[in-house]
Wavefront OBJ file of the C-alpha trace (Angstrom):
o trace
v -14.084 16.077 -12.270
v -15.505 12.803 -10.485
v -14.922 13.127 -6.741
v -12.063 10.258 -6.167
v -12.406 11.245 -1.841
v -13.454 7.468 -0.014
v -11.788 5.913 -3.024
v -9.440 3.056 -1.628
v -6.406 1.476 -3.229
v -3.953 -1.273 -2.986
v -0.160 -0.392 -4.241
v 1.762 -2.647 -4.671
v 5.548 -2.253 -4.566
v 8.556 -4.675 -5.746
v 12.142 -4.194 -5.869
v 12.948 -1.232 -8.028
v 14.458 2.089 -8.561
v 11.166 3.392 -8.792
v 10.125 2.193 -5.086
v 11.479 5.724 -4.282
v 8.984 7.322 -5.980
v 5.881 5.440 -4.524
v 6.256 7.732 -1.519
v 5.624 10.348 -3.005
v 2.555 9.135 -4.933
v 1.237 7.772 -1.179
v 1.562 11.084 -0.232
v -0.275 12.543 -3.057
v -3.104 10.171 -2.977
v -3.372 9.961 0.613
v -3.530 14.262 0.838
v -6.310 14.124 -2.191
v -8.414 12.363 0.899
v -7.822 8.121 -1.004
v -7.061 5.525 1.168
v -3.961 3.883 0.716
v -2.985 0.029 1.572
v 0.720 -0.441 0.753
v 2.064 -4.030 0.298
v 5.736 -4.429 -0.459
v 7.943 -6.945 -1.330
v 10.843 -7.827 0.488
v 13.323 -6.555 -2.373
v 11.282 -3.615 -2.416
v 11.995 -3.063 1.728
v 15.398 -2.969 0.211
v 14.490 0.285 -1.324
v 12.394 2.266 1.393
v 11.404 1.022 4.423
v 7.646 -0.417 5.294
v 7.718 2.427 8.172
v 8.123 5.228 5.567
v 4.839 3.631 3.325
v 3.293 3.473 7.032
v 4.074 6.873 8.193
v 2.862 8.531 4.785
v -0.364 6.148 4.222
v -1.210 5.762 7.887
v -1.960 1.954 7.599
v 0.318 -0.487 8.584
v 2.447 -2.134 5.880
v 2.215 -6.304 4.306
v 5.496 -7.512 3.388
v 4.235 -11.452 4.022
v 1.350 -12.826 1.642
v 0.282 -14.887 4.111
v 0.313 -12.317 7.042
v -1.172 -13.688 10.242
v -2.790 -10.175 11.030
v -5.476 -10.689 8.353
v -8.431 -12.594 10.038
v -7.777 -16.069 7.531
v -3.911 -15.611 7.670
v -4.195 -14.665 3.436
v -3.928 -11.412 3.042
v -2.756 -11.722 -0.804
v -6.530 -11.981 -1.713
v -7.983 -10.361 1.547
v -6.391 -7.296 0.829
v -7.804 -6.632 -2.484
v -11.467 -7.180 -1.742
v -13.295 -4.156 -1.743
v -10.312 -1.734 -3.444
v -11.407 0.508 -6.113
v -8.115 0.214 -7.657
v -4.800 -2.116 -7.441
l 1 2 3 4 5 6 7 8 9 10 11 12 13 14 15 16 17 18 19 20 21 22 23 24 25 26 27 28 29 30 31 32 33 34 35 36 37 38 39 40 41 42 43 44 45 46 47 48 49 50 51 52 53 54 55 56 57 58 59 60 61 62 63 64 65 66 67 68 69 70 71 72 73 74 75 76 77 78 79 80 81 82 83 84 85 86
């Protein structure tokens, strides 16, 4: 089994039913030692809240593409550099 441990992902949630499930895979991931980046989008905060996807992946949570807490205010490429997986 390839070790998937410092393996670092971006997930992605919109507006769906199935936003209620994404918890539970961030908790899953996050527990099998992968890091996590959540970015929602604002129907999806409609769903379950940015703090839950904070609390469970232990990053803070990008409902704004252009973000001002990424260094060059674009955090809808920023945050996918260096990901193993989106």
């Amino acid at each position: 089994m390839p070790d998937i441990s410092r393996k670092r992902i971006l997930l992605g949630i919109t507006g769906g039913i199935a936003a209620y499930k994404s918890a539970e895979l961030v908790r899953l991931l996050t527990k099998a030692g992968i890091e996590v980046q959540v970015v929602m989008t604002e129907a999806a905060c409609g769903f379950i809240t940015p703090a839950t996807m904070q609390a469970l992946s232990g990053h803070p949570v990008y409902t704004d593409m252009w973000d001002t807490r990424v260094e060059n205010g674009m955090a809808h490429i920023e945050l996918s550099r260096g990901r193993d997986a989106i």
